[in-house]
N, C-alpha and C positions, 0 to 999 in steps of 0.2 A: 531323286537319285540322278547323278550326271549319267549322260549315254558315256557305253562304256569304250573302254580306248579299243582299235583298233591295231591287233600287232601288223606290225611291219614288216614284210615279208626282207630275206637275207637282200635278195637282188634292187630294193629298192635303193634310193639313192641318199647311203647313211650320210655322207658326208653335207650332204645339201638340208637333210630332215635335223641333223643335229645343230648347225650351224643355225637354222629358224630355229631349232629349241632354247639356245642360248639366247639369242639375240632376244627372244621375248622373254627371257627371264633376267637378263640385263636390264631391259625398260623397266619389269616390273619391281625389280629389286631399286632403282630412283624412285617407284611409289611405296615401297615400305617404308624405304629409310625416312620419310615425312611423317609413314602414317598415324594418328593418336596413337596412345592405349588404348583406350575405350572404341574402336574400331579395329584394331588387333584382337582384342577379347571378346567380342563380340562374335568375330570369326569365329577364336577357339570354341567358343561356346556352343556356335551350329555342330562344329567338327564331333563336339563331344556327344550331342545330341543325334549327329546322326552314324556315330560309330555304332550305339546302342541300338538305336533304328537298324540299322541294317547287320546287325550281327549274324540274322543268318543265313544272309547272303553274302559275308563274310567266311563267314564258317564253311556253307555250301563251295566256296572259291579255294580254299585250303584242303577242303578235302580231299576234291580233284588234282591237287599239287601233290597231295602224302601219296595219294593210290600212284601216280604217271612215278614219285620217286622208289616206290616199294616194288614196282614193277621192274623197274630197271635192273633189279638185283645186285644196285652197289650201293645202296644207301645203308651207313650203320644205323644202330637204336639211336645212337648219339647226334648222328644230323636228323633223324627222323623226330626226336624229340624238339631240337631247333628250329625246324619247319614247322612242326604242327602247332596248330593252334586250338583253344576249349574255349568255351564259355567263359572259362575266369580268367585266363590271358586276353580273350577279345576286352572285357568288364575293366581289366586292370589297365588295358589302353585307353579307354575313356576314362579312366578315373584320373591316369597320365595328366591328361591332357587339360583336367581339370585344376590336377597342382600346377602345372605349369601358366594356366591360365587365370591365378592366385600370386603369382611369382611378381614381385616389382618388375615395372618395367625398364630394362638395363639401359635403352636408349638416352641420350639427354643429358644423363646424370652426371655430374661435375664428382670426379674421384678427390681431385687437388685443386685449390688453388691459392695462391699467394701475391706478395705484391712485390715489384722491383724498386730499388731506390730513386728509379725516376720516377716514380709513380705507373708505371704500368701495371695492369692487373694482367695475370696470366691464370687461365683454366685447364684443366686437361680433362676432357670430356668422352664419353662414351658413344661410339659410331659403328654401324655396323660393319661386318668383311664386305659383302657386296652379293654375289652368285656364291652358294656354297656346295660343292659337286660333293656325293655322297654315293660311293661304290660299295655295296653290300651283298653279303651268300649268305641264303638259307632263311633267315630270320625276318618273315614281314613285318614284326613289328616293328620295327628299324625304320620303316615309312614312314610310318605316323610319328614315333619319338623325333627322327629326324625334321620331318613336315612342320612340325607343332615347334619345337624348339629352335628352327630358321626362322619362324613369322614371327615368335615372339619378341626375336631379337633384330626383326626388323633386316630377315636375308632373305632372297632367293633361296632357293635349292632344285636341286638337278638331280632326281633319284635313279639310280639305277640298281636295281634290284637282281637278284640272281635268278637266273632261269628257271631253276627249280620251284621258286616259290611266284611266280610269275601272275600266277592268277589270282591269288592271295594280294599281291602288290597292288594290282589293278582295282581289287573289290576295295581296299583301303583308301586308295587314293581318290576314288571316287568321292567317298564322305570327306574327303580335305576338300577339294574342288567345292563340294557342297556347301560347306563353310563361310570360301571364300566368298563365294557368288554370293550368299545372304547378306556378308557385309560391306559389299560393292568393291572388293578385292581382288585385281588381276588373278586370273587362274593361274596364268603365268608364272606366280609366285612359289607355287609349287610344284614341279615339273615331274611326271616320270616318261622316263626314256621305252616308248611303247615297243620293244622290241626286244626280242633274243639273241639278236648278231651282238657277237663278244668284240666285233670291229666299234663297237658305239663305246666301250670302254677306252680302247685308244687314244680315241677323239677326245673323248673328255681328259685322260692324260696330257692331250696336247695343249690344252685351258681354250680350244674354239677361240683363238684369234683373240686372246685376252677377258673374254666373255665369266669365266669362271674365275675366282680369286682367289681358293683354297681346295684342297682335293681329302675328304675322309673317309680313308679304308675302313668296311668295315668286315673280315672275313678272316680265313686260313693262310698261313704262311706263306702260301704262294701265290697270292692276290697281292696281302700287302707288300712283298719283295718286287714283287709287278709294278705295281705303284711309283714304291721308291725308288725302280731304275728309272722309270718312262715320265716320270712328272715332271712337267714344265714349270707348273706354279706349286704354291708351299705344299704343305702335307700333315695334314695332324697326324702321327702316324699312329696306329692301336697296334702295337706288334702283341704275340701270342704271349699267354697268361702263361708261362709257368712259374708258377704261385707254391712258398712252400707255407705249413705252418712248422714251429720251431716249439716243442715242450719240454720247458726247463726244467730242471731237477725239484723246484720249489713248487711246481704246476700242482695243483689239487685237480688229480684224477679223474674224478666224475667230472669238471667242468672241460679237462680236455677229453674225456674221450667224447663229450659232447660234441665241442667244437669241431675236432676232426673230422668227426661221422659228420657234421653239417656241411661243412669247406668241402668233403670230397664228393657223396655223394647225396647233396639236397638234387641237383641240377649237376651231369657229371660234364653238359656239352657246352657250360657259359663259361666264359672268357675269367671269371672268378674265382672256377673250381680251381682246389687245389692237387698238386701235381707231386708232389717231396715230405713227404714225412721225416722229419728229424728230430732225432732226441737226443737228449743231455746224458751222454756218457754213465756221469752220474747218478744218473737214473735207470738205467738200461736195467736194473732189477726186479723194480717197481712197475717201470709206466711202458717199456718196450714191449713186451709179451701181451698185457689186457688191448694195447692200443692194435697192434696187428692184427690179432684173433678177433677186434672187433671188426676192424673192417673185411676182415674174409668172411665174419660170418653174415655178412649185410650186403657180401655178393660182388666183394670190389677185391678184384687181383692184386696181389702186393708182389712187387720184385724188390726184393731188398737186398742190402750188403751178407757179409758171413753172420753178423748180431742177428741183423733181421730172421736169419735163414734157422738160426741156434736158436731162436725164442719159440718159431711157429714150424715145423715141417710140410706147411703149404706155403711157404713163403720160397718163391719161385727165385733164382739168382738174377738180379742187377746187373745187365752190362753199361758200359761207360755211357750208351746215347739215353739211356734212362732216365740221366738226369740233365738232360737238355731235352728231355721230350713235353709239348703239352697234348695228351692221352685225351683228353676230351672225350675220356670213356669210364668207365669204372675199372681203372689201374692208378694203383699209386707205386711211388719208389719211397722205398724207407730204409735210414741209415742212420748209425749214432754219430755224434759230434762232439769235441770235446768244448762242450757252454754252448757261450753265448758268443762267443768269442770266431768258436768253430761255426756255430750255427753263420753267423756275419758270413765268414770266409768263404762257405760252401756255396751262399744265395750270393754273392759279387762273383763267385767265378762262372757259375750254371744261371742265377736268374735272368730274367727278363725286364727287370726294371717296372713292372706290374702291380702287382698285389701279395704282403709276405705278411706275417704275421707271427706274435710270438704270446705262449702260453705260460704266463709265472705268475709265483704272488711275489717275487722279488721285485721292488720298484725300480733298483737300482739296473739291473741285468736290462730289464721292458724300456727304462728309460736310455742304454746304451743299444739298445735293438733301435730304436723307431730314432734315437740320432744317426744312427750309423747304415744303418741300411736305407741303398737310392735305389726306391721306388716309388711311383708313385704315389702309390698309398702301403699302408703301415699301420698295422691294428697291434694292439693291446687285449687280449683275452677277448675275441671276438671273432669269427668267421670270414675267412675271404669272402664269404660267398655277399659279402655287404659292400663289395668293389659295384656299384650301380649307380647311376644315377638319382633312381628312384630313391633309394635309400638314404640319400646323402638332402634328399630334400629338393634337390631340382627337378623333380615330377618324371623324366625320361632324361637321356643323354643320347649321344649323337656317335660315342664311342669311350674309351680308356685313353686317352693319351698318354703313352709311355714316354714320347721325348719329353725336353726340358725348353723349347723355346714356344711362347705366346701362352700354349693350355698344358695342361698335365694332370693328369687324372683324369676323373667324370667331366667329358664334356656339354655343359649346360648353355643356357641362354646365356650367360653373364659371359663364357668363355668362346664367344661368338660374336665376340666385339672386338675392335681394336679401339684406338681412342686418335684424338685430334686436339691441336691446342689453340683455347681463345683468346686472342689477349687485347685487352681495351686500354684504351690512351685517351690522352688528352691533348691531341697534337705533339705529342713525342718526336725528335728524329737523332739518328743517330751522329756523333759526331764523329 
C-alpha cells in the first residue's frame, strides 16, 4: 500500500506545490504517450487487484467522510448517497477498471487513411490530450473512473477531488499509485491534488503555465459555471442532467410506468436521473393518473401542471423554475404535452442537452424523437438512468459531455484523444 498523502495545510505555498504537481505530470504524460499496451494493462491490472485488497480501507476512509458530512447538518440524503460508498460500489470500481483494462487500446490507431495523386500516403492517427485536469464533488469514485480511463488513453491526470470526500480520494488513489509502481509507471501519471484549499482549483483553471491541456468538471451548477468563466484551456463541459422521459399515447403502460419509476428514483442523485415527466395529451386518461400515483407512492414528490394536479390531489403545483431544475432528489415535475411534437418543444426550451428519452410503440414518433431532440444521448423505451459510461461499455467515464465540440456524451478512453496526421512520401515537394 503507498504511504498515504499528506494534506497540505491552507498557509502552505499552493502556488509553488501545484506548479511541481503539473510539471511532474507533464513529464510523466511524454512517458505514457510511448507507453505499450501491455504495460498500461498491466498497471490497470495491479490497480484492480489492489482496489479489492484494500476495500476496507477504503470503506474505513468514506466512512469518516459520510460521518464529518452528516455532522455538518447540510448534507441532503441525496449528496450523502453520492459520497458514500458499499461493498458493491467499491466491487463495481474494480470490476471498472477491469472493462476498461479489456478495452483496445485507442493510442496508435490509424482512423483514416488515403492516398494523394502524387502519391503521398496521408494517416490520421490517434494521440493522446496530454495532462488532463479533473475537478470533481462528492463522488470518489470519479478517481479511479477518471485515474483508470487517463492511463488507458495514454494521459496525465490531475485529480482534484472535493473536500467532502477527501479521505475517500486519498484511500483510492493510493491503489492507483500502487498500480503504477508494479508496472514501473511514473506516479506522476496520476496525480491528486493533496489538499482542501479551494485556491488549488484556481490554479488548475489557470492550466499551471500551460502544463494541463483540458479541464473536466465534474460536479453541481456552480462548479461547473466556475469552470466555464475561469478556464484558460478547453473544457469538456458535463453541465446538469435535466433529463426528461416523454410517454407517448401509444406507450404500453406497464413498460413506462417501469421505465419511469427506474429514470427517477433507481439513484435520485446521479447526473442521469430524470427530472420532467411528460405525457402525450392524448393519453392524459390512461397513463397520466397510474404514472403519478406511482411515483408518490414509491416516495418521490411530484409538482406538476393543473393535469397533473386533477389526476392526483398530492400532486403539489409546478412553478415555472421546476422545469429548469435538476432536483437530484426524489421530485419530479410532470406535465401533459401536446405528442411528440410538444414533447420536442418542451425539452429544447427547459433541457439541458443531456439525457431525454421517449416511451412509444410508435416507431415513427421514437424515430422523430431521437432525430430531433439535441442531446447527447437519446433513448428509445429505455431509462435515463443508462446515461453511464459503464453502461455503454467503456468500463467508467470521466463525465457526460453535454457540448458538441471534440466528446459528447460518455467520456471514455477513446474520447480522450485527439489525433495527428502522417503522411509518407517519396521525396514529394510542392511546386
Amino acid at each position: 500500500m503507498a504511504a498515504p498523502l499528506k494534506a497540505v495545510e491552507s498557509g502552505a505555498d499552493l502556488q509553488a506545490l501545484m506548479s511541481d504537481l503539473a510539471a511532474r505530470a507533464r513529464t510523466a504524460a511524454r512517458v505514457l504517450a510511448l507507453a505499450p499496451a501491455e504495460q498500461k494493462n498491466r498497471a490497470l491490472e495491479a490497480m484492480e487487484r489492489a482496489i479489492r485488497g484494500n476495500a476496507a480501507a477504503i470503506l474505513a476512509a468514506n466512512a469518516e467522510d459520510v460521518a464529518e458530512a452528516r455532522a455538518s447538518g447540510d448534507a441532503t440524503s441525496a449528496f450523502i448517497d453520492r459520497l458514500a460508498l458499499t461493498p458493491a460500489r467499491v466491487e463495481a470500481m474494480a470490476a471498472g477498471i477491469a472493462i476498461v483494462r479489456g478495452i483496445p487500446d485507442p493510442i496508435g490507431v490509424v482512423t483514416e487513411r488515403w492516398q494523394r495523386p502524387n502519391g503521398m500516403t496521408i494517416e490520421r492517427v490517434r494521440v493522446p490530450l496530454g495532462v488532463v485536469g479533473v475537478i470533481f464533488e462528492s463522488r470518489p469514485n470519479v478517481a479511479a473512473d477518471a485515474g483508470v480511463l487517463c492511463l488507458k488513453s495514454g494521459n496525465a491526470v490531475i485529480l482534484r477531488g472535493g473536500s467532502d470526500s477527501f479521505r475517500s480520494c486519498r484511500a483510492i488513489h493510493e491503489c492507483l499509485v500502487q498500480g503504477l509502481r508494479e508496472a514501473g509507471l511514473p506516479e506522476a501519471a496520476i496525480t491528486l491534488v493533496p489538499t482542501r484549499d479551494r485556491a488549488a482549483v484556481g490554479l488548475m483553471l489557470s492550466g499551471l503555465d500551460g502544463a494541463i491541456d483540458v479541464i473536466v468538471p465534474r460536479g453541481g451548477k456552480s462548479l461547473v459555471a466556475r469552470v466555464e468563466a475561469e478556464a484558460r484551456v478547453p473544457v469538456f463541459a458535463h453541465l446538469e442532467g435535466i433529463n426528461h422521459v416523454y410517454v407517448d399515447a401509444s406507450a404500453d403502460l406497464d413498460m413506462a410506468k417501469s421505465i419511469v419509476l427506474n429514470a427517477k428514483m433507481r439513484r435520485t442523485g446521479v447526473c442521469g436521473a430524470a427530472e420532467t415527466l411528460l405525457v402525450d395529451r392524448a393519453a392524459a386518461a390512461t397513463k397520466l393518473k397510474p404514472l403519478v400515483g406511482m411515483l408518490i407512492d414509491a416516495g418521490c414528490e411530484v409538482r406538476g401542471d393543473d393535469a397533473a394536479q386533477r389526476a392526483d390531489s398530492r400532486v403539489r403545483p409546478a412553478t415555472d423554475e421546476d422545469w429548469d431544475t435538476e432536483y437530484l432528489d426524489a421530485i419530479i415535475a410532470a406535465k401533459l404535452v401536446d405528442g411528440v411534437d410538444g414533447a420536442i418543444a418542451h425539452i429544447q426550451k427547459h433541457g439541458s442537452h443531456h439525457t431525454d428519452a421517449i416511451v412509444s410503440a410508435d416507431e415513427a414518433a421514437a424515430r422523430k424523437f431521437l432525430s430531433e431532440v439535441d442531446s447527447a444521448i437519446v433513448l428509445h423505451n429505455a431509462s435515463t438512468q443508462f446515461a453511464d459510461g459503464g453502461e455503454f461499455g467503456f468500463g467508467a467515464e470521466i463525465g457526460i459531455a453535454t457540448g458538441k465540440f471534440h466528446a459528447r456524451g460518455p467520456v471514455g478512453a477513446e474520447q480522450l484523444t485527439s489525433f495527428k496526421y502522417r503522411v509518407h512520401g517519396t521525396g514529394q515537394t510542392r511546386p
